[in-house]
N, C-alpha and C positions, 0 to 999 in steps of 0.2 A: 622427845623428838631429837633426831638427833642432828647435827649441827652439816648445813650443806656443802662446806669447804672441807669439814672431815670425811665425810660421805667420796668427795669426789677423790680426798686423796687416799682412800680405803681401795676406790676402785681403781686407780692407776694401778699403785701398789702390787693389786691383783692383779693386773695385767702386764706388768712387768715381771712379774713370776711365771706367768703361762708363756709370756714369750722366753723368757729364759729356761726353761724345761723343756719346750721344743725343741729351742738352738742346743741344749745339755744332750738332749735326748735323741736327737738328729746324729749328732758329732757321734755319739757312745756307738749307735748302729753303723753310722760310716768308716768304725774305727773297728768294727766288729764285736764289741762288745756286748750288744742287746741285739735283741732282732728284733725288738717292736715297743713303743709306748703311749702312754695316751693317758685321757683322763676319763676316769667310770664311777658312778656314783659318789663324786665328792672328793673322790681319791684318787692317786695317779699310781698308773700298774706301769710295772717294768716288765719284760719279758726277757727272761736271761737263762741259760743253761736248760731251757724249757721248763723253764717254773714261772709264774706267774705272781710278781711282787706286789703287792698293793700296800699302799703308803698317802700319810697324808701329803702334798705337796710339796711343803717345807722339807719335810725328809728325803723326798725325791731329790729337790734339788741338792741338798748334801753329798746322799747316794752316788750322785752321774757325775757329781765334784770330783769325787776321791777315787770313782772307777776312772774315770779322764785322766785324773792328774798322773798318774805313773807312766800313762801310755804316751800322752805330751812332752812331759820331764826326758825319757827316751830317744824323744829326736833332736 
């Protein structure tokens, strides 16, 4: 069984990542870079040059890091 202060901080965790992939995920389409994202079975899809990316989460958020950061660094 596992331990309830781990538990709780497993689920923060997790949800610091979901709120950080929206705000990632948000900025990339406001900046034109995706037209759409989301989470689907477990996994987070990008939708970019009309392809359909799907990734586990953690990937995601690297992903929308590195397409962000050149477009940010610019202004």
């Amino acid at each position: 069984m596992s331990d309830p202060i781990q538990q709780q901080l497993d689920t923060d965790v997790e949800n610091l990542s979901i709120t950080q992939l929206n705000e990632l995920g948000n900025q990339a389409i406001k900046q034109g870079l995706i037209a759409g994202h989301g989470h689907h079975q477990g996994q987070y899809e990008i939708i970019r040059e009309g392809k359909i990316l799907t990734m586990p989460p953690k990937d995601a958020i690297t992903f929308l890091q590195q397409l962000i950061q050149p477009v940010t660094e610019e202004k």
